[in-house]
N, C-alpha and C positions, 0 to 999 in steps of 0.2 A: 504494500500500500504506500502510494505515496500520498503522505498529508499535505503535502504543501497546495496539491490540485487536487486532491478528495478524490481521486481518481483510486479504484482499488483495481490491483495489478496482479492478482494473487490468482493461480489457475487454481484447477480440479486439480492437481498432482502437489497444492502445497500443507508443508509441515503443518502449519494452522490448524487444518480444516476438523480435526479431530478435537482440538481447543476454543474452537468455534461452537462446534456443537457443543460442550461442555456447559460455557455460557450460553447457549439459548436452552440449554437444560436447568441452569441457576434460573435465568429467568423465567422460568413455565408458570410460577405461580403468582397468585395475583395481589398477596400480600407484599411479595416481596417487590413488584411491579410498583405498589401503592407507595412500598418505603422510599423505591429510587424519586418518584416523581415529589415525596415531601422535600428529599435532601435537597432537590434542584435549588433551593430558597435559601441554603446554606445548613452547617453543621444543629443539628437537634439533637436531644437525649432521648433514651429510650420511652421513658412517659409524654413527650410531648408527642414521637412518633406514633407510638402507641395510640394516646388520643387521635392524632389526622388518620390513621389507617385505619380506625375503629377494632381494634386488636388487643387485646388483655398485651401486658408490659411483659410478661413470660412467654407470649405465642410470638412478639416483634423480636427479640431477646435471641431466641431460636432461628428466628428470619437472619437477623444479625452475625449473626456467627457464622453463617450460611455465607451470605455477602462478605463476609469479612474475607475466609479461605477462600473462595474467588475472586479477592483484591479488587473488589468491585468497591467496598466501604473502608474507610478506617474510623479509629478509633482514638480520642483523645479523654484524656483522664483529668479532670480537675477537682481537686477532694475526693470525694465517694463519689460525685458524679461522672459518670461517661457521654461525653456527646461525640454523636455519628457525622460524618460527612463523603460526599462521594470522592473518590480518587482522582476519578478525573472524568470528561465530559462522555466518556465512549459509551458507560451502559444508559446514561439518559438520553442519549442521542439513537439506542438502540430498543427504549422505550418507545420514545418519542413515534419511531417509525414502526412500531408495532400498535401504537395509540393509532395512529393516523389509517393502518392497513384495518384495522376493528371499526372504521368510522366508516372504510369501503362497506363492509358487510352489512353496517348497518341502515345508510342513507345512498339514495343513489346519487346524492352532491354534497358528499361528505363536509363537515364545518370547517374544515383545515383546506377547500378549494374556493369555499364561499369567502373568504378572507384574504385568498390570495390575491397580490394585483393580476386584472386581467379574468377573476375566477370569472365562470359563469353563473351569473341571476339567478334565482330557482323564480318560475311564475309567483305572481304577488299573492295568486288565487290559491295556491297551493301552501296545503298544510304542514306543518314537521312533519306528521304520519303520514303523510303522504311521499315524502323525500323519500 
């Protein structure tokens, strides 16, 4: 991959692909989905994520640790308390575009096209339910 033009470079015969899947294995579940899109706002503690994820502070805890060995989260320690932050931008950018593939399935002018410049109009006469 080269970062500098977002261009990925990487065939079907690269080392990755098996580290690849690994992470979209971390990420299968939707708590943990829920955690990355809190951290996007900056580093929180286990209760506060807990609270945004609607998750008991023992089930996010579990999530966390999860995140952590796939160097998706870390961990900083001030007194007894722990607050989380993401590493770096690659799994909410890989959120991101699993948010946006669930809004295909669900709308046929998904909210993330309706915003874009240039998106197209949905008719005025037409319902959400109906998108």
């Amino acid at each position: 991959m080269r970062e500098d033009n977002g261009r990925c470079t990487f065939g079907p015969q690269s080392e990755y692909a098996d580290f690849a899947a690994e992470v979209f294995s971390l990420l299968s579940d939707g708590t943990r989905v829920r955690i990355i899109l809190a951290l996007d706002e900056g580093e929180l503690s286990v209760n506060q994520l807990a609270e945004l994820v609607g998750r008991s502070p023992t089930t996010v805890s579990q999530h966390l640790a999860k995140l952590r060995w796939g160097k998706i989260v870390r961990a900083r320690q001030e007194g007894t308390r722990v607050f989380y932050s993401l590493i770096d931008e690659h799994a909410r950018a890989l959120v991101t575009h699993a948010v946006f593939q669930a809004e295909h399935v669900v709308d046929s002018i998904p909210p993330h096209h309706r915003t874009a410049p240039g998106a197209p109009v949905p008719p005025a006469d037409e319902t959400e339910e109906q998108r």
